[in-house]
C-alpha positions in Angstrom: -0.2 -24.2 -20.5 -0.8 -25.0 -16.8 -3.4 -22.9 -14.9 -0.8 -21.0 -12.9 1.2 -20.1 -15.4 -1.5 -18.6 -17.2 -2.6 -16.3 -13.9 1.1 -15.1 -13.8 1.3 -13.9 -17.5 -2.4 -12.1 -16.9 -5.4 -14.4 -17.3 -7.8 -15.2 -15.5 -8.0 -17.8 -12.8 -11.5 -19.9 -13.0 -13.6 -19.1 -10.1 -15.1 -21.3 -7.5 -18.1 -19.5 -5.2 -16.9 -20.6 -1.6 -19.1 -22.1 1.4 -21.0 -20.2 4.0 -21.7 -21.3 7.4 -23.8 -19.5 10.1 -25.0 -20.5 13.5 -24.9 -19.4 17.2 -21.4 -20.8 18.1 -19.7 -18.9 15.5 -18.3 -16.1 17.9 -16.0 -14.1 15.1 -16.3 -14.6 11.2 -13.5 -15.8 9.4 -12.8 -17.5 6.1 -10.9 -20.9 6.2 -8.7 -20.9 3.0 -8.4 -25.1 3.1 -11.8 -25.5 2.9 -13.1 -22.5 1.7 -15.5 -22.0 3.6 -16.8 -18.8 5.1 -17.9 -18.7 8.8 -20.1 -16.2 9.7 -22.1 -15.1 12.9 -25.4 -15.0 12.4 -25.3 -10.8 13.3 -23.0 -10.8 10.2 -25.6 -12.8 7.8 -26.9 -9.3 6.9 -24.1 -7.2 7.3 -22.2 -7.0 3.4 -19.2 -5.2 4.4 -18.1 -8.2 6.3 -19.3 -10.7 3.6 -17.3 -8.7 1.6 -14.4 -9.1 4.0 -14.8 -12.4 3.7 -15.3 -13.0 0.4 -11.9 -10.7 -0.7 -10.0 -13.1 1.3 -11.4 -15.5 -0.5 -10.4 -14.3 -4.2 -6.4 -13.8 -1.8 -7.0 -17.6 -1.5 -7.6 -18.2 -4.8 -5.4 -16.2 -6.5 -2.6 -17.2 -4.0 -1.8 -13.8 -2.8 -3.2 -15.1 0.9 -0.4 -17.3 1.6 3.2 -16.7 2.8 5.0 -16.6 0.0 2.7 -14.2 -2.0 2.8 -10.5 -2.0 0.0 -7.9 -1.2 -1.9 -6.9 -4.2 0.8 -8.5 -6.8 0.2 -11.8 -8.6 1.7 -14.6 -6.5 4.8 -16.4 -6.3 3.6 -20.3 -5.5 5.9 -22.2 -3.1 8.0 -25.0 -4.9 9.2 -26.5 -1.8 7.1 -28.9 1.2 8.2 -27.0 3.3 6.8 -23.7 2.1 3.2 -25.5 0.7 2.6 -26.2 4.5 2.7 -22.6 5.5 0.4 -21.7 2.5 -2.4 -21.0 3.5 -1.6 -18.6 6.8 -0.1 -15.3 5.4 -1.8 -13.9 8.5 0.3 -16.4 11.0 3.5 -14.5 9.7 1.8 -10.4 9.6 0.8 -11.1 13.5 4.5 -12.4 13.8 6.2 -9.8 12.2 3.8 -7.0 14.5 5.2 -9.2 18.1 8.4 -8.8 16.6 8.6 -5.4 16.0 6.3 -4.2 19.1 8.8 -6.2 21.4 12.0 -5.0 19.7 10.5 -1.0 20.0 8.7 -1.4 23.2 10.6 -3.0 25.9 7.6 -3.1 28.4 5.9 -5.4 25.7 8.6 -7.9 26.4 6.9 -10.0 29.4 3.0 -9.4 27.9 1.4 -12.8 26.4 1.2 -12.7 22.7 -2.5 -13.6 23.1 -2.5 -10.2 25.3 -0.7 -8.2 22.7 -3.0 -9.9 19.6 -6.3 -9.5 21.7 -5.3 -5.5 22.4 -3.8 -4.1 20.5 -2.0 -6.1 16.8 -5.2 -7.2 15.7 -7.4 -3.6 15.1 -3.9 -2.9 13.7 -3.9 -5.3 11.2 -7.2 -3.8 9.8 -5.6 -1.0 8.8 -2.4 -1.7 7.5 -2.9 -2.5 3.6 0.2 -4.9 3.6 -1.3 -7.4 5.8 -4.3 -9.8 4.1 -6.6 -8.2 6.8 -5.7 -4.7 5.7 -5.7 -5.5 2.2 -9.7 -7.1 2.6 -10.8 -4.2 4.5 -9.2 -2.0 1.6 -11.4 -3.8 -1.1 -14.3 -4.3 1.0 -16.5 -1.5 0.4 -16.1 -1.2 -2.9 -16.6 -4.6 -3.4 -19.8 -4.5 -1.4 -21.6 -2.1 -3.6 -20.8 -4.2 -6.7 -23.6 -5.8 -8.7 -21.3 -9.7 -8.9 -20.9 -9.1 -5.0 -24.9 -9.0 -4.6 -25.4 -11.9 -6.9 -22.6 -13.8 -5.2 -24.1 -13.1 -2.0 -27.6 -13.9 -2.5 -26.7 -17.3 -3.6 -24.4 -18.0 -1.0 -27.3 -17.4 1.5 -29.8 -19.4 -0.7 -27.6 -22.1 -0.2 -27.3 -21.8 3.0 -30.6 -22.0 3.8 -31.0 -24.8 1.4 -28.7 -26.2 3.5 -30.2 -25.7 6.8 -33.6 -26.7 5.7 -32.0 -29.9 4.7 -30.6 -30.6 7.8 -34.3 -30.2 10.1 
């Protein structure tokens, strides 16, 4: 019985604790699903909500429901095609598509704005708080997640490793 197969009928995927990065030219944290890794300002080092952010996309990675094919908050339905394997990893690419989409269908004036203009002002705080969309969906989890006794653990780890890491590298 493969792995996937085994998450679909209810189990348990096996976990693996992701990366964290932290220095001065991180302007934004983020989590990369490919190389999952989490990227982190320093500012956000000690803040656990965003951790936790970070982090719940993290477990969307790994359980597949951050991709395109996969469905907010439901178990995931893996691409069997090339084509759909190389749009895996960016369910967020198609939620800020589908916001232009509709803001420029109800909103004619929106029509001759830059999509980096539009994303900058005003899809990306919107994302946050639609639970349909990955971001929404992490900042749903977030909190409760942060106050857990695994997140704290999971955290503290992370960090020790990170510092490992940095001490390594003087």
């Amino acid at each position: 019985m493969s792995i996937l197969y085994k998450y679909q009928s209810g189990g348990a995927l096996p976990y693996r604790t992701p990366r964290m990065v932290s220095n001065k030219d991180i302007k934004r944290s983020y989590y990369d699903p490919i190389e999952e890794t989490m990227y982190l300002t320093p500012e956000n080092l000690e803040e656990p909500e965003v951790i936790a952010h970070e982090l719940i996309h993290h477990r969307q990675n790994l359980s597949g429901t951050n991709n395109a094919t996969g469905v907010p908050f439901l178990r995931p339905t893996m691409p069997t095609t090339e084509e759909a394997s190389a749009d895996y990893h960016n369910r967020k690419f198609y939620d800020v598509q589908r916001y232009l989409q509709a803001m420029r269908e109800n909103h004619s004036d929106t029509r001759f704005m830059p999509d980096d203009y539009l994303y900058d002002k005003i899809i990306d705080a919107n994302l946050y708080n639609d639970p349909e969309t990955s971001e929404g969906e992490a900042q749903f989890y977030q909190k409760q997640y942060s106050e857990t006794d695994h997140f704290k653990e999971e955290s503290a780890k992370m960090k020790a490793g990170l510092l490992y890491n940095k001490n390594k590298n003087k």
